[in-house]
Residue frames as qw, qx, qy, qz and C-alpha x, y, z in Angstrom:
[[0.645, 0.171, 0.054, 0.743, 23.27, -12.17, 5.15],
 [0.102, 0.625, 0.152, 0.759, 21.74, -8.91, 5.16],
 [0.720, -0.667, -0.192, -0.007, 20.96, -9.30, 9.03],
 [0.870, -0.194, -0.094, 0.443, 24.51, -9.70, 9.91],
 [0.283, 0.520, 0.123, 0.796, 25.61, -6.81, 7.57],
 [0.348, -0.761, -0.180, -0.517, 23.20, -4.45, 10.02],
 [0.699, -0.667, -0.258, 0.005, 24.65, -5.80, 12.93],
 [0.649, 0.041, -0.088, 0.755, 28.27, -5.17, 12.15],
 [0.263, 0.491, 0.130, 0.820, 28.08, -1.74, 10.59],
 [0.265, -0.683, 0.004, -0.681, 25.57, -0.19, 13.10],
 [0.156, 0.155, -0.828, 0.516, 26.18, -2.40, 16.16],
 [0.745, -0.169, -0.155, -0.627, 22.34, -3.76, 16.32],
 [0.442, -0.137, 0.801, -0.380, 20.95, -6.70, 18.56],
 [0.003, 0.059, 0.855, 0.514, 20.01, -9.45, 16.66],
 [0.117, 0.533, 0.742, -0.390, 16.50, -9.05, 18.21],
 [0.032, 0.602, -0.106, -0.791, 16.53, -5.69, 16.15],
 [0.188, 0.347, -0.635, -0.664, 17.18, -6.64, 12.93],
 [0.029, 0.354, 0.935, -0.020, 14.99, -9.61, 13.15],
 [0.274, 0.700, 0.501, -0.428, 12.11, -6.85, 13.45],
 [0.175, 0.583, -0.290, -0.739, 13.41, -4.90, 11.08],
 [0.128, 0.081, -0.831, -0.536, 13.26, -7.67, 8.33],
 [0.167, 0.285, 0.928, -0.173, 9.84, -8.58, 9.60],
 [0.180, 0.715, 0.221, -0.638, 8.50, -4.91, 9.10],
 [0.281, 0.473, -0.458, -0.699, 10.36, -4.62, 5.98],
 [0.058, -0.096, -0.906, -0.408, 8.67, -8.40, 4.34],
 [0.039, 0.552, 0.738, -0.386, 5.25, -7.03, 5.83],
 [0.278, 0.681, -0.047, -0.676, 5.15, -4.04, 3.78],
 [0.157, 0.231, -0.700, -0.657, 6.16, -6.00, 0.51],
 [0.121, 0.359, 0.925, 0.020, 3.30, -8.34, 1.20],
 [0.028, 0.597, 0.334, -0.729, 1.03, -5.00, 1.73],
 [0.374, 0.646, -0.159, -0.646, 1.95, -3.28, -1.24],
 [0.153, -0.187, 0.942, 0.235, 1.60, -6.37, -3.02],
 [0.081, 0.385, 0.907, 0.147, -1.69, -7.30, -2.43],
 [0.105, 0.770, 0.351, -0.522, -3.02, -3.84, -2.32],
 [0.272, -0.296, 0.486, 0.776, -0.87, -2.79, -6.20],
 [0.005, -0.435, -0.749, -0.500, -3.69, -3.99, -8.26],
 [0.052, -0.770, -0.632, 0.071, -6.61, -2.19, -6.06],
 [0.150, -0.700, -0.086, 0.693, -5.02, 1.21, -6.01],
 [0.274, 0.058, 0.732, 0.621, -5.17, 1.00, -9.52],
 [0.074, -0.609, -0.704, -0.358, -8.78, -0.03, -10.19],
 [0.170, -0.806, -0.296, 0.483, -9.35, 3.05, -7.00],
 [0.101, -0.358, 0.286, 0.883, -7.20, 5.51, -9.40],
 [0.056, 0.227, 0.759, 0.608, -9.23, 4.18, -12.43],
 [0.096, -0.595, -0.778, 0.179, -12.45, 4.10, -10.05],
 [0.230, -0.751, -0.262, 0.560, -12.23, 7.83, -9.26],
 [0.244, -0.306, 0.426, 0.816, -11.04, 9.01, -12.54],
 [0.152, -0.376, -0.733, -0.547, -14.70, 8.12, -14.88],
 [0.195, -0.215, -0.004, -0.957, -17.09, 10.26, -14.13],
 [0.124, 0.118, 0.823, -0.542, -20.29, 9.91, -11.65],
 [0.288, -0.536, -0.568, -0.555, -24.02, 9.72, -12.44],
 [0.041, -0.128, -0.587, 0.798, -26.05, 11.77, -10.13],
 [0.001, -0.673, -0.735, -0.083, -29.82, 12.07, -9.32],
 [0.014, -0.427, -0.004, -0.904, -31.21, 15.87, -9.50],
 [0.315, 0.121, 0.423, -0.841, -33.86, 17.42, -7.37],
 [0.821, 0.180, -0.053, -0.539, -36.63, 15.97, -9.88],
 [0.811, -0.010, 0.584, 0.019, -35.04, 12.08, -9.93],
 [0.740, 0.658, -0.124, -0.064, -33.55, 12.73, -13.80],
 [0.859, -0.276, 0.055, 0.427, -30.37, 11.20, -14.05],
 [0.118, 0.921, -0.352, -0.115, -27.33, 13.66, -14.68],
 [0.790, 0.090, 0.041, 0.605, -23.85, 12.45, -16.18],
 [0.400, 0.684, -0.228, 0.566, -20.93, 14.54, -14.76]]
């Protein structure tokens, strides 16, 4: 339905829209399976690092 809609109003080739809905159900898959990992990356980057010194003691910060 929404295909059709695009072709009236803007005068698109169905070949067009046909990409266009592909692009646009490729990105929902995307930001689908990627929602949860930018998370745990926000979470990942947000707790502080341990780091080795110059003499091998660990540091927190």
């Amino acid at each position: 339905a929404s295909g059709g809609l695009l072709q009236r109003r803007l005068g698109l080739p169905d070949a067009t829209t046909l990409i266009l809905e592909g692009l646009l159900f490729t990105n929902l898959l995307l930001w689908e399976a990627l929602g949860g990992r930018i998370a745990a990356w926000k979470i990942r980057l947000a707790t502080p690092h341990t780091r080795v010194d110059e003499k091998g003691a660990l540091q927190h910060g």
